[in-house]
C-alpha positions in Angstrom: 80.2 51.5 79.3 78.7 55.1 79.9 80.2 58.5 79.6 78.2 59.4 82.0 78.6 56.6 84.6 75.7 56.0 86.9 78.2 54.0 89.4 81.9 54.5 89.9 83.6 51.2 90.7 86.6 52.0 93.0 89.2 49.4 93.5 92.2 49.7 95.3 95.3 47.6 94.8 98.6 46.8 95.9 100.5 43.6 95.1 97.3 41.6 94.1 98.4 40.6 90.5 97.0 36.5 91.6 94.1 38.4 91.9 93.1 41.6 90.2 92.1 40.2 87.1 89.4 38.1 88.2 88.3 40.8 90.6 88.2 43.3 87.3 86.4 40.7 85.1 83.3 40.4 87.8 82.7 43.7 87.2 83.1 44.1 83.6 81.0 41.4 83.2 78.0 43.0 84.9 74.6 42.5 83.0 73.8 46.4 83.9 76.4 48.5 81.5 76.2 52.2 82.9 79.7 52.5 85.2 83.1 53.0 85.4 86.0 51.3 87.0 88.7 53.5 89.0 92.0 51.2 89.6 94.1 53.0 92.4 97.4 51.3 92.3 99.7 51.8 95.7 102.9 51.5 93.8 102.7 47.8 93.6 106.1 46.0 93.3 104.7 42.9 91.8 103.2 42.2 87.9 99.9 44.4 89.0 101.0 46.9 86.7 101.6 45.0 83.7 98.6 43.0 83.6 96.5 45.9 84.0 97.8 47.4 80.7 95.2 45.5 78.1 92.3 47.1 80.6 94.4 50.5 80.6 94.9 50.5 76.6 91.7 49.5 75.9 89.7 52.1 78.3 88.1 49.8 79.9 89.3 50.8 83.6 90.4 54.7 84.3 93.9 53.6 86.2 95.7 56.1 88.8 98.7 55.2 90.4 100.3 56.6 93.7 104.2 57.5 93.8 103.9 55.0 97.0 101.8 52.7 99.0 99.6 54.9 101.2 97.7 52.2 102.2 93.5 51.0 101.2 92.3 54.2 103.2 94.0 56.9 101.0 93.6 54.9 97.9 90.0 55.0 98.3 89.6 58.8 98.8 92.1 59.1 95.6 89.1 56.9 93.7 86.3 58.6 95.4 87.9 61.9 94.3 88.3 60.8 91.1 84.7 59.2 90.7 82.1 60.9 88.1 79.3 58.9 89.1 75.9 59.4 90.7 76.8 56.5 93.2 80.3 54.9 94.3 81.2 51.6 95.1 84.3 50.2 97.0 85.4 46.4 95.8 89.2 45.1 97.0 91.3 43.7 94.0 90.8 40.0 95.4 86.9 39.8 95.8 84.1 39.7 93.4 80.8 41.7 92.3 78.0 38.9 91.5 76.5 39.7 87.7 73.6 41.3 88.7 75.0 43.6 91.5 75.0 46.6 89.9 71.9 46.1 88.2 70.1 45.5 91.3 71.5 48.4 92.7 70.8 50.8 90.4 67.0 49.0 90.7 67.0 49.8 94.2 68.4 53.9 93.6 65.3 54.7 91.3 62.9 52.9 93.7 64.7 54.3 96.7 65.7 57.9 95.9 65.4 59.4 99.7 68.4 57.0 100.5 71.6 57.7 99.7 73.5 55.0 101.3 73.2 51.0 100.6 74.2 47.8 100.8 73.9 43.7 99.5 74.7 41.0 101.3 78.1 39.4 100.7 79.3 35.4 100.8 83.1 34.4 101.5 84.5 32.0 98.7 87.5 30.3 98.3 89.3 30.2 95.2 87.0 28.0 92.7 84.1 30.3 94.2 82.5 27.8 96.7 80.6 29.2 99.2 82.4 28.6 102.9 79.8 30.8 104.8 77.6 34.2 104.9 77.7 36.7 107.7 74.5 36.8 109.3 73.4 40.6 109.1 72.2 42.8 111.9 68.5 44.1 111.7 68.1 47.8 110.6 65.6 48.8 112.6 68.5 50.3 114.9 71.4 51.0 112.4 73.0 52.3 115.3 73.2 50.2 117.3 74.5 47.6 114.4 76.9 49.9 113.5 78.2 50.5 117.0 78.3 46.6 117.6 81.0 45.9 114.8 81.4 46.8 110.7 78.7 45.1 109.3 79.3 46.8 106.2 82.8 46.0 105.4 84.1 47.7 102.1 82.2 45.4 99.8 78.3 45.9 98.5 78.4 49.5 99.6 77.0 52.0 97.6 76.9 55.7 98.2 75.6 59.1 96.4 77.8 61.6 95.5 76.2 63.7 98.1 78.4 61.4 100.6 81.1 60.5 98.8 82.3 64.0 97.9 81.6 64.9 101.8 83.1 62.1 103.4 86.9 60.9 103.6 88.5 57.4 104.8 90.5 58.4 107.6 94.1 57.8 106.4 96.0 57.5 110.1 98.1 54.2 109.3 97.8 53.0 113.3 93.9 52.5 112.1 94.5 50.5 108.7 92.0 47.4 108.8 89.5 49.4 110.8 89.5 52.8 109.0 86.1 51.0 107.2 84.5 50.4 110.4 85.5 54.3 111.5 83.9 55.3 108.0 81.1 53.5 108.1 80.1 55.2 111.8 80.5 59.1 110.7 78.2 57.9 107.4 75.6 56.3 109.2 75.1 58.7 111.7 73.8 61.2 109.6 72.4 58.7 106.6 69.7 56.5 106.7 71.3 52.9 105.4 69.1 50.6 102.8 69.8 47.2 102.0 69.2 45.1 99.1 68.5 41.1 100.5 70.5 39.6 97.6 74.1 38.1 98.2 75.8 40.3 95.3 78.9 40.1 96.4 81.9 37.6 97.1 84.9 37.7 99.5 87.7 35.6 98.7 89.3 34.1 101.6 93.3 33.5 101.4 96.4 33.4 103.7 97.4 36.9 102.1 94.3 38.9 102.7 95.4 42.2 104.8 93.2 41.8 107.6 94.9 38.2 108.1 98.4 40.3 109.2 97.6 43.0 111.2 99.5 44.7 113.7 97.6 43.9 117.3 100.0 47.1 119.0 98.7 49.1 115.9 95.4 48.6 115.9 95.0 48.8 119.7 96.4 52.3 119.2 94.3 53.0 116.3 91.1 51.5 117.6 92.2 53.7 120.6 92.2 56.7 118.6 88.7 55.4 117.1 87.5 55.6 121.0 88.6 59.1 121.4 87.5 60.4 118.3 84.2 59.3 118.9 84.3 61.3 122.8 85.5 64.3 121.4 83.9 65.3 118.4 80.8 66.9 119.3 78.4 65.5 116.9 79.7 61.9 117.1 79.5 62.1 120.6 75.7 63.3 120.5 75.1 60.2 117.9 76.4 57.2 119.7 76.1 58.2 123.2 74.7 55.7 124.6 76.6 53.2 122.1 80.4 54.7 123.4 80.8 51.0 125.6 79.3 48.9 123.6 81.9 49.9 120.6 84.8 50.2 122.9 83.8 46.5 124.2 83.5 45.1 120.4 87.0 46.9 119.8 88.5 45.1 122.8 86.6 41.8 121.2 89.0 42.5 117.6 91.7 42.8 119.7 91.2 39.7 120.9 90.5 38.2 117.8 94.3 39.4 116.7 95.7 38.3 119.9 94.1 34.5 119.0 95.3 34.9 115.2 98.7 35.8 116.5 98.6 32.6 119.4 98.7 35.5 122.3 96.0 33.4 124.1 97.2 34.8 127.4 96.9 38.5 125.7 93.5 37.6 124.3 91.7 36.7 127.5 92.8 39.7 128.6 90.9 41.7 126.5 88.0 39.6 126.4 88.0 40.4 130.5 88.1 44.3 129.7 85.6 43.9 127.3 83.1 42.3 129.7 83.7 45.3 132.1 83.3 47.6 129.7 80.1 46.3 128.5 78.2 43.2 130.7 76.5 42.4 127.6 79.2 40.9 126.1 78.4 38.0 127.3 74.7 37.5 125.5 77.0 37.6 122.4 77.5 34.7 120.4 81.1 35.9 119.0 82.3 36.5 122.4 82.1 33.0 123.6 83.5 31.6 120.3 86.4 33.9 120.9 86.5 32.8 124.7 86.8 29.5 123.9 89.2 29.7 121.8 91.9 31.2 123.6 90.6 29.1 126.8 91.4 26.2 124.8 94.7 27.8 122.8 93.2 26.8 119.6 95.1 28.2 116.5 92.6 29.1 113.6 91.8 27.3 111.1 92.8 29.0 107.6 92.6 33.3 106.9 90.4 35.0 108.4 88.4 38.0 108.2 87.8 39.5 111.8 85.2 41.4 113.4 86.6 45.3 111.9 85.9 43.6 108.7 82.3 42.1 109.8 83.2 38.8 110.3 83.3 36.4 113.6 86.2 34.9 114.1 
């Protein structure tokens, strides 16, 4: 491993001892050796702590831990803060890098050196790593419009220069946890052109204790109210998405119903998916929507975790 890191590996954790250690040994087995890992540890409660010790002792991860759980969003700024190298990249303690991810990125930095801000494809996985499905990816030719139509990007296969990540900040307002990604991901790309590497690289393990799975739907309305607002009111935002303001407002009223389904609020969940045709008439070309629509038509409960539409996935 480098002194002089060429990636920074942030990973935030709370409670994920099941997990961590297979989420740390993805990336310390990455054919490409010139990173560093950050562990940001939210206080966990559980045996995090004590099996990250042989990775602490033996310097193989730079471990910081907070006097309390502040949640993914202030976790990652404490790693990003921390971070020495000429790119950062955010991984959750319960998903995986692919071997070559990093070497493929750093690939793609030297032949790429006008962007600053990139991104692989990811998979989800279950727990013996078999594939269940891939997220069909938006075209670039608009990364706007992308953007604006839900977080394609997620917090997984991201990579960013210094340039950004000692600019930008996760927004740490709890109400927005579990889309504070999503709200990151629009300020970035409205001032950066985003690459893309067309490799899966990356793995996201699906389980019942993923923290997208159990959300708040009264907090994240307010948050992904706040998200709305924040978006009118600052000046240069504003400018940026314009013409996009509905169309993310409608896809935020499509999450909410998502939640409102997770949670069996069928009722609730047509309710949104009504406001979100009215905010937006092209709601209805969208594939998602109707998937959504039928499902709380039809008052079907979902079928295992799942990672919703502020995380880039259909429902």
């Amino acid at each position: 491993m480098s002194a002089y890191p060429f990636f920074s590996v942030v990973i935030p954790t709370y409670n994920r001892g099941a997990f961590i250690e297979a989420t740390l040994q993805s990336v310390l087995s990455q054919t490409y050796p010139h990173y560093e890992v950050i562990v940001v540890d939210n206080c966990s409660t559980d045996n995090t702590k004590e099996l990250l010790q042989p990775f602490i002792h033996a310097g193989r991860i730079r471990f910081i831990e907070h006097d309390q759980n502040y949640e993914r969003a202030r976790s990652r700024n404490t790693g990003m803060n921390a971070a020495r190298g000429d790119f950062v990249t955010l991984l959750d303690s319960d998903d995986f890098m692919y071997p070559a991810n990093l070497a493929d990125a750093a690939e793609y930095a030297r032949a790429h050196p006008d962007i600053k801000c990139f991104h692989n494809l990811y998979e989800f996985v279950d727990s013996q790593r078999n594939v269940l499905r891939r997220y069909p990816m938006p075209s670039l030719k608009n990364q706007l419009k992308a953007i604006a139509s839900g977080n394609f990007m997620t917090c997984i296969g991201d990579f960013i220069h210094r340039e950004i990540y000692q600019r930008y900040q996760f927004d740490t307002r709890q109400e927005l946890t579990g889309g504070e990604d999503w709200e990151f991901w629009l300020r970035v790309l409205a001032d950066y052109r985003l690459g893309r590497i067309e490799k899966v690289n990356s793995g996201i393990l699906q389980h019942e204790g993923r923290s997208v799975n159990n959300q708040s739907l009264v907090s994240m309305k307010i948050g992904l109210e706040y998200l709305s607002v924040k978006l009118a009111t600052d000046a240069h935002l504003f400018e940026v998405y314009r013409q996009y303001l509905q169309r993310i407002r409608a896809n935020s009223l499509l999450y909410l119903a998502i939640l409102a389904n997770t949670g069996g609020l069928f009722g609730e969940a047509r309710k949104y998916l009504t406001e979100a045709v009215t905010m937006d008439f092209r709601m209805l070309a969208n594939p998602r929507f109707w998937r959504v629509a039928r499902r709380a038509c039809l008052r079907l409960q979902p079928k295992g975790a799942n990672r919703t539409m502020a995380s880039g996935e259909t429902e």
